[in-house]
Chimera marker file (.cmm) of the C-alpha trace (Angstrom):
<marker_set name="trace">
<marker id="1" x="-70.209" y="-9.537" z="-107.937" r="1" g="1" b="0" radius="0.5"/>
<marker id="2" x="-72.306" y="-8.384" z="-104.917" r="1" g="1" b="0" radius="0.5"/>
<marker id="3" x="-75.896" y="-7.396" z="-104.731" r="1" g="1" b="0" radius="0.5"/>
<marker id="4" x="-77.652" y="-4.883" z="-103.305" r="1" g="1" b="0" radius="0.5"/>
<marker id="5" x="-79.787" y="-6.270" z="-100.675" r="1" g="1" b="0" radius="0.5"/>
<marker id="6" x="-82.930" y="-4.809" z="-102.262" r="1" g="1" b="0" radius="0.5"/>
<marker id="7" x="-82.109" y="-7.037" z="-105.087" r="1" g="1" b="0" radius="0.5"/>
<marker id="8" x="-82.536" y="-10.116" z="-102.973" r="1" g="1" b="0" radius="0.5"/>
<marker id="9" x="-85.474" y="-8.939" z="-101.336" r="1" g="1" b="0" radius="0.5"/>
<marker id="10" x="-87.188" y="-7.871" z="-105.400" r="1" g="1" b="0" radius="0.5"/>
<marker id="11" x="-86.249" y="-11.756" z="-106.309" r="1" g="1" b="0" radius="0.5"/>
<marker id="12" x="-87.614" y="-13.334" z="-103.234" r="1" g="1" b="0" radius="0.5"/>
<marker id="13" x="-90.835" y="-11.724" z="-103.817" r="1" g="1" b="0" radius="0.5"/>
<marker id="14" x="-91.369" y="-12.148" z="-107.566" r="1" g="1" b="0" radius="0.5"/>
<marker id="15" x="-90.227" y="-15.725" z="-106.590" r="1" g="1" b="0" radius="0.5"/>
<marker id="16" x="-93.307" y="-16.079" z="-103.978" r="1" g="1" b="0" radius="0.5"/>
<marker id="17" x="-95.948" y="-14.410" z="-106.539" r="1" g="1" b="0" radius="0.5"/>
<marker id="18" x="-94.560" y="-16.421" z="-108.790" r="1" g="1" b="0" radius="0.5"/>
<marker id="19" x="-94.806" y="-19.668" z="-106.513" r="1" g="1" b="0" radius="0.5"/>
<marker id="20" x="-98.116" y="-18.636" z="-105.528" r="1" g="1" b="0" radius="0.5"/>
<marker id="21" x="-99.214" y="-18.582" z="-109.371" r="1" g="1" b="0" radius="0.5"/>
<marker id="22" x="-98.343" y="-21.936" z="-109.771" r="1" g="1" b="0" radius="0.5"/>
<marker id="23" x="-99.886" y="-23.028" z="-106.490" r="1" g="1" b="0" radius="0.5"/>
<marker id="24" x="-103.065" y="-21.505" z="-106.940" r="1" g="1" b="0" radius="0.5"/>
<marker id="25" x="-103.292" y="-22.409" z="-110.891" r="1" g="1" b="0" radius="0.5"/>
<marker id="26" x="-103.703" y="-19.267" z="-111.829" r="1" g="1" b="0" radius="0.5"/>
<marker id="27" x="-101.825" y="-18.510" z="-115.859" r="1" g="1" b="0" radius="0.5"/>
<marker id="28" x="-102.276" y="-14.868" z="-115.962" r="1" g="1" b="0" radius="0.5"/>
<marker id="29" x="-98.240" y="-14.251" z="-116.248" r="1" g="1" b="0" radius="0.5"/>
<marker id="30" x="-97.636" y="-17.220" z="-118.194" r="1" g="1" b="0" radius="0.5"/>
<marker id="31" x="-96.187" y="-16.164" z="-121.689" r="1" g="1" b="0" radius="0.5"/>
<marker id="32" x="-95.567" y="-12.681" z="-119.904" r="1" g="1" b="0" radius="0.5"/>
<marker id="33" x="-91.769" y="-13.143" z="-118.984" r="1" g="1" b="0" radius="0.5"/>
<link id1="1" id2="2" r="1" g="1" b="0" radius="0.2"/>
<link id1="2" id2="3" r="1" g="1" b="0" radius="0.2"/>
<link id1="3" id2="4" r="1" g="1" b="0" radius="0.2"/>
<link id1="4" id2="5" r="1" g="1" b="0" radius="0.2"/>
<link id1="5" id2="6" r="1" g="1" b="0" radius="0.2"/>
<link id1="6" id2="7" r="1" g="1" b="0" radius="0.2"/>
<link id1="7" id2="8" r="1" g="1" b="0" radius="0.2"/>
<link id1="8" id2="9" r="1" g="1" b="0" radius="0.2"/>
<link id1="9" id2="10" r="1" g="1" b="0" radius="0.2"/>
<link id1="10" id2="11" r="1" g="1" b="0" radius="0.2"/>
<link id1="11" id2="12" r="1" g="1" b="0" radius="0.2"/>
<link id1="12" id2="13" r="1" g="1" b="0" radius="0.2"/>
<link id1="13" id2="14" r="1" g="1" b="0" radius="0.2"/>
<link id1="14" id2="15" r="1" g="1" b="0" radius="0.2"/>
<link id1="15" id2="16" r="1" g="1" b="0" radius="0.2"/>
<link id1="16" id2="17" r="1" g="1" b="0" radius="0.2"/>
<link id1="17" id2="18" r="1" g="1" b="0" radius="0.2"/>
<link id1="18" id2="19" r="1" g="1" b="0" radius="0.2"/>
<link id1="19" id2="20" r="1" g="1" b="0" radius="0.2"/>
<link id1="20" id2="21" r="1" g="1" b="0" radius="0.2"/>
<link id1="21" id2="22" r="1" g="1" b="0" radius="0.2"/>
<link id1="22" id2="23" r="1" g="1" b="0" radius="0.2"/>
<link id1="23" id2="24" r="1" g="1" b="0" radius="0.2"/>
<link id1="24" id2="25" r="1" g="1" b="0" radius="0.2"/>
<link id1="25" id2="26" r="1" g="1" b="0" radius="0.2"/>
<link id1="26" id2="27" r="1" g="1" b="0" radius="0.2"/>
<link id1="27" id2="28" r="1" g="1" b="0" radius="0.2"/>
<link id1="28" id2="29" r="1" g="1" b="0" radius="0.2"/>
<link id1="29" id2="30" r="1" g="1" b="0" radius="0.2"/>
<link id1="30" id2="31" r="1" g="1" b="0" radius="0.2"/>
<link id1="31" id2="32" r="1" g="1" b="0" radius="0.2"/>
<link id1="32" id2="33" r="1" g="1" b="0" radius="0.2"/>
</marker_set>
């Protein structure tokens, strides 16, 4: 199955804000998913 490049690049950045979240302590998207 192949992916659209876009795809990669959508994952890699909820990944980072996602990352970042946990970094920073912030919980605003926990319970969100």
């Amino acid at each position: 199955m192949r992916r659209e490049p876009r795809a990669y690049v959508r994952d890699a950045l909820r990944a980072a804000e996602l990352l970042d979240e946990f970094t920073t302590g912030k919980s605003r998207t926990v319970g969100a998913g």
